[in-house]
N, C-alpha and C positions, 0 to 999 in steps of 0.2 A: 694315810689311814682312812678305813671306811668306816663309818659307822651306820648302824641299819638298825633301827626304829620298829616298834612295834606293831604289826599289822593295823591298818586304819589311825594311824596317830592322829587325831585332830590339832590340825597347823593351830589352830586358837585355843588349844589348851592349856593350863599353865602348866604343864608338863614339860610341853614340847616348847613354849617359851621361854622356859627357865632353864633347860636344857640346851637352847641354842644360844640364850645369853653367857652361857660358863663357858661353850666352843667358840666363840668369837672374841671371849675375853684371853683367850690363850696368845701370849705374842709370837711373833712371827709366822703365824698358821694364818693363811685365809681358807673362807669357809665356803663350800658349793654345795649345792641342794640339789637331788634329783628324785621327782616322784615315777614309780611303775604300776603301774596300771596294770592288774592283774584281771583274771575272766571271777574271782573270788574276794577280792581283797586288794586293795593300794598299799601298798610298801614305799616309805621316804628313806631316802638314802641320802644321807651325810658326808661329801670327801674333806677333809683334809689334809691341802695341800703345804708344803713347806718344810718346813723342820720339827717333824715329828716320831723320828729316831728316839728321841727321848721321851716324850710321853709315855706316863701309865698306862699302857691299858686298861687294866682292871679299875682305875679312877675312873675313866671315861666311860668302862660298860656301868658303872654304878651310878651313871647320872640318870634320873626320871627320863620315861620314854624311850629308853636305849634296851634293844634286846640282844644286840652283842657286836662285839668289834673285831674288825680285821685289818690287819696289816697288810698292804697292800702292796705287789710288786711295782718296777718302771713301766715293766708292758703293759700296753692295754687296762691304764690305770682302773678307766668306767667299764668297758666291758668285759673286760677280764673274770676267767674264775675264781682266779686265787686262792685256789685248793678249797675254796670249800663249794659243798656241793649240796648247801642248801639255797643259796643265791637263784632267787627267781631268775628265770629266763624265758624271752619274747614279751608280748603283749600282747591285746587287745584292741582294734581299728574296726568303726563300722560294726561291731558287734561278732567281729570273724577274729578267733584265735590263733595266733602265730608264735609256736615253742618251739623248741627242738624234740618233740615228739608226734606231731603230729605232721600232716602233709597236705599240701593243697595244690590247686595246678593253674596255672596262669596261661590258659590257651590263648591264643587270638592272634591278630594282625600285625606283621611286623611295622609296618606302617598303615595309616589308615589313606584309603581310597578314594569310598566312596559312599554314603551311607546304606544303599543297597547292602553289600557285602558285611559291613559294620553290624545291621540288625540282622543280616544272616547267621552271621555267628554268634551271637549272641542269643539268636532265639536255638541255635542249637544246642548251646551253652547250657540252658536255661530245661531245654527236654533231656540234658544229661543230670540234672543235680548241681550244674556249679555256681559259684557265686563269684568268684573271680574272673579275670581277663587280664590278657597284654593289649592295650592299643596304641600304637606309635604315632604320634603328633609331632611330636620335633625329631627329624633326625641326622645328625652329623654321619657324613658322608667324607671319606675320603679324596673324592673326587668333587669340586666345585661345582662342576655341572650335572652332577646327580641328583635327582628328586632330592628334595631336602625335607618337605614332609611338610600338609597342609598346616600346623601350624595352630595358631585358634582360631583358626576360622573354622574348623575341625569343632572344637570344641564341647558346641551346642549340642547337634546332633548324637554327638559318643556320646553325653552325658544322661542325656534322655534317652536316650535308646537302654541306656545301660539301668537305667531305673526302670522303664515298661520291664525289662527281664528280669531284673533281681537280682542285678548285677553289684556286688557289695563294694569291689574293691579294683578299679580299673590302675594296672601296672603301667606309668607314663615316664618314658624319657625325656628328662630336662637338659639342655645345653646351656641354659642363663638363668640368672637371677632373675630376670624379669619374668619368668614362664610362672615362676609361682603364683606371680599377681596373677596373670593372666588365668592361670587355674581357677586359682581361689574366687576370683571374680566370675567367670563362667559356673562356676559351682552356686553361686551365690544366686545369680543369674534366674539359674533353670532350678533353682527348688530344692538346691543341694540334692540331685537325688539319687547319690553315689558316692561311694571315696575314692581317693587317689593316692595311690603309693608313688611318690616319686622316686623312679631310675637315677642312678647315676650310671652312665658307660664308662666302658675300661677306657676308653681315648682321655676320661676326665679325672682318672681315677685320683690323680696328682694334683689338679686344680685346685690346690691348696683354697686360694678365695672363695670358690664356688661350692667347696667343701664348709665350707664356713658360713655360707649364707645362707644353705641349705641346712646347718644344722642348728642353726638362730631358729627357726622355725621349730613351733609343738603343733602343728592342727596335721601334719602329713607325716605317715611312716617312709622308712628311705629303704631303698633296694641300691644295693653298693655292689656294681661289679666289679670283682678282680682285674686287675690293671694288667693287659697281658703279655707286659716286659718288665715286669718289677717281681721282685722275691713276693710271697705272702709274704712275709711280715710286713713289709714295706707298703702292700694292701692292708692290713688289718690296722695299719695306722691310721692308715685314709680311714678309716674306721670309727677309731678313735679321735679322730677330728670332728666329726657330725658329733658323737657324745660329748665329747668335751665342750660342746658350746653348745649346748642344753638338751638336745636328742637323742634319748640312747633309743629310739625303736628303730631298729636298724637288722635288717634281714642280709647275708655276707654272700653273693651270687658270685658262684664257678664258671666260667665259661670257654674254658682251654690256653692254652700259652699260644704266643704267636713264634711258631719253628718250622721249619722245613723237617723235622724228627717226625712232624704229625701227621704226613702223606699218607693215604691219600686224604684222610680230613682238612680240614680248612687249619683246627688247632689241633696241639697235642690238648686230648683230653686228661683233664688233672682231677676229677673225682674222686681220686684218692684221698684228698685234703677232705673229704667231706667231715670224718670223724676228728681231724686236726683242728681244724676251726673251730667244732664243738667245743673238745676238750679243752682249748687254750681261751674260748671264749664265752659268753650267754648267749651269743647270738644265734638264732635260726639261721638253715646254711639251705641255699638256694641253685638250682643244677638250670644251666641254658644247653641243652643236651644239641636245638638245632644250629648256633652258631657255633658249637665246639667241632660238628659234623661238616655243616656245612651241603649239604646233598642228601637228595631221594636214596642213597643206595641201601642194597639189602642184602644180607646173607645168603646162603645156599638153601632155609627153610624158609626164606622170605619173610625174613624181620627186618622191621626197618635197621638201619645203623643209628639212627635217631634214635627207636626202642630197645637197643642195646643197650647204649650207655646211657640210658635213660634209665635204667636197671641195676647197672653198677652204683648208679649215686644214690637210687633210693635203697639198696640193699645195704649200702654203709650208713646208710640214715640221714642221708639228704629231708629235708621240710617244704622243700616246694619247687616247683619242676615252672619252668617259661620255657615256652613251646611256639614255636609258628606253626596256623592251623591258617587257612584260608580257602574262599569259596572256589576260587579260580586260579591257581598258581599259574599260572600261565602268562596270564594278565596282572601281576601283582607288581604294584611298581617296588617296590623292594624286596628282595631275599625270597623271592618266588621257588627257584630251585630247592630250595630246603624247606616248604612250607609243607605239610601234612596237607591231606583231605580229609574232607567233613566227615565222610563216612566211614574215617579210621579212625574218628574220636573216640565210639565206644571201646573199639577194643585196647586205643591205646591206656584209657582211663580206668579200665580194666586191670592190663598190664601194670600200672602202676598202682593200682588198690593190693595186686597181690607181691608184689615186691613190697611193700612198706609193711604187709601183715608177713613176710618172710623176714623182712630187718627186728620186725616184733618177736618174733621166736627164738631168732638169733639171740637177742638182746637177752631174752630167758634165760636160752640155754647156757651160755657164758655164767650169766650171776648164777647159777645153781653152782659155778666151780670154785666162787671165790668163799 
């Protein structure tokens, strides 16, 4: 059972304390708290979990501070919709918005370099309007003796670089528990002058433990890619493992299946799931259009295959695109072959303003039928 509280409940009110003294005195229920963090307004959410088949409802929406009660299904107990469609969804990091209506785009380095290249893009970043980035620090590699990715020694420089540009929200892949110290303390470091979304990869999508210590953490939002041999559901769990032990800011990133069905792409691209994940969940749905491609290649009007289905996911209402964009693909120690040029930002950033303002019209036109 959920229970959800009244916009801005003060935790030290005798409202909200006489309210949580009557749900704890309930036996057999234990009681979990989660606060959301809205761009207007904080909303405290109440689970309880156990044997509450028989409880009142109507008792429990009558207690002080309570603005109404849902029953809640098995799936996706935290982020789940649960048919109702007033349940806030996304949050707030850094001052930068993340719903499932709006869009942002996570350009940059699949790996990081070098700093030359790192304030390249970034200052290009920066003459486009954006405030986000991808920059790769740790990266699990299939191959043992593949670049494995500078690491923190990285750190300093991305951090500050990313604050000279305005850089809000740097997208980072974690492989350990430790990476987080290691974040957090370079943050701390250099002047905090940045935030950090931490990745989860699909090779980790299942690391149950590392799903758990990642989601013990409140200071950093999570980017959870799709696992790319497991069903969604079976992703959306991994999902619900970061919420369920205290995080629900959790952005749900598509990035293709791994099949030979997907030739000549690297994956079979799944963008179809974009409106599925919505629907089943509150979570913003995130499109990696160049690992799903995997390659420079282009249509017969010379579009990229990257700005193809980079197009499908925002037209189904994808919230945020991760892109490889880099100074020199050439020279790139990672994922070079799939990496955009600088001076197809604009128009790829283009391409996706007017895709997101066509899933907008879409979206109109439909509700005018129901």
């Amino acid at each position: 059972m959920l229970i959800i509280l009244r916009p801005d409940t003060n935790v030290q009110s005798q409202e909200y304390q006489h309210t949580l003294s009557q749900l704890k005195a309930i036996p057999d229920v234990s009681v979990r708290i989660h606060t959301v963090e809205g761009t207007q307004q904080t909303l405290t959410e109440i689970y309880l979990l156990g044997e509450t088949k028989k409880l009142n409802k109507d008792e429990i929406a009558a207690l002080p501070a309570v603005e109404r009660v849902i029953r809640i299904s098995e799936e996706y107990r935290i982020l789940g919709r649960h048919k109702d469609e007033n349940r806030q969804n996304g949050f707030v990091y850094n001052g930068v918005n993340f719903d499932q209506s709006n869009i942002h785009v996570f350009a940059g380095l699949c790996a990081v370099d070098n700093p030359k290249n790192v304030e390249t893009m970034m200052r290009h970043l920066q003459e486009h309007g954006q405030v986000c980035t991808r920059m790769g620090a740790y990266k699990p590699r299939t191959s043992p003796y593949a670049f494995q990715g500078h690491g923190k020694e990285c750190l300093p420089y991305v951090f500050d670089l990313a604050g000279k540009y305005g850089i809000k929200v740097v997208a980072m892949e974690i492989t350990h528990e430790s990476h987080i110290d290691e974040i957090r303390e370079c943050l701390e470091k250099t002047g905090n002058p940045t935030g950090v979304m931490l990745q989860i990869g699909t090779r980790n999508t299942q690391n149950f433990e590392l799903l758990k210590s990642i989601g013990r953490q409140q200071e950093f939002p999570i980017l959870l890619k799709r696992g790319f041999g497991i069903t969604l559901n079976e992703s959306l769990n991994a999902a619900e493992y970061l919420a369920s032990e205290g995080n629900s800011k959790v952005i749900f990133c598509l990035r293709g299946m791994k099949t030979e069905a997907g030739n000549p792409h690297r994956n079979m691209v799944d963008f179809a799931h974009v409106p599925v994940v919505k629907r089943l969940t509150r979570m913003p749905v995130c499109i990696d259009p160049s690992h799903s491609v995997g390659s420079r290649e282009s249509d017969n009007d010379g579009i990229l295959d990257i700005a193809n289905v980079s197009a499908q996911g925002i037209i189904a209402g994808a919230n945020m695109v991760l892109v490889d964009f880099h100074p020199d693909p050439a020279h790139a120690l990672v994922d070079g072959p799939q990496a955009l040029l600088l001076n197809e930002l604009p128009y790829f950033l283009d391409d996706i303003r007017l895709c997101h303002e066509t899933w907008l019209k879409r979206k109109s036109l439909y509700r005018k039928a129901l």
